[in-house]
N, C-alpha and C positions, 0 to 999 in steps of 0.2 A: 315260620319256625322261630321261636324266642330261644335265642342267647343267654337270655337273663341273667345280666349283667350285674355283679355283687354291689350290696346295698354299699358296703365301704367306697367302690368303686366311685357311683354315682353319686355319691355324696360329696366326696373328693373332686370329683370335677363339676358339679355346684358350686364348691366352694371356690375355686380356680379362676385367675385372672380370666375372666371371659374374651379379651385382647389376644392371647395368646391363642397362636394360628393350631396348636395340637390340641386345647381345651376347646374350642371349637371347632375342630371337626371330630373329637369325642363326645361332644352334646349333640353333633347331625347324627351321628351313627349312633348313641344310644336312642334317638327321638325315632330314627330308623327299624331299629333291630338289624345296626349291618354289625356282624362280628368280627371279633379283632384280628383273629388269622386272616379275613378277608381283606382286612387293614395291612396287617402283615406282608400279606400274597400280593398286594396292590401294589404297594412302595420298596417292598423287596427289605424289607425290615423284619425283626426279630418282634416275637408278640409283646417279651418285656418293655422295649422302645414305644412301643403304642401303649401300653399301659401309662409308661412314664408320660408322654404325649399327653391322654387322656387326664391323668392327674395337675399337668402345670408342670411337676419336676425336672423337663426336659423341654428343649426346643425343637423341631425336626431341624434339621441339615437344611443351608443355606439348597443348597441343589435341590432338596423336595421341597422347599414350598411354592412353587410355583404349581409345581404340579400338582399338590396338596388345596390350594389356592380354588383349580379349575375343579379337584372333585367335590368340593363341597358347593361350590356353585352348581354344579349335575346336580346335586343332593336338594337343592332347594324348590 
């Protein structure tokens, strides 16, 4: 199933410090097709919060990235 993730989107986290732990795991999960409610559902976040993630403009919470951390290691 494709999510199909908007072209601004993906462009936007191309462009994005690739350092930043929310810009990459928005590049596992679009290279994926895992969707951002799953995102959401996962970490118990709001979808705006993973978009912002996905974009650079935010950082996740000191308390998710650990756990953010081990699911993009699953993801590889």
């Amino acid at each position: 199933m494709s999510f199909g993730y908007s072209q601004s989107l993906v462009k936007a986290n191309k462009a994005a410090n690739a350092r930043s732990l929310g810009v990459a795991l928005g590049r596992h999960c679009i290279e994926r097709d895992i969707s951002v409610r799953q995102v959401a559902d996962r970490f118990k976040v709001s979808r705006m919060t993973v978009y912002s993630w996905f974009k650079g403009a935010r950082e996740p919470r000191p308390d998710l990235a650990v756990q953010i951390q081990r699911y993009i290691q699953k993801l590889r």
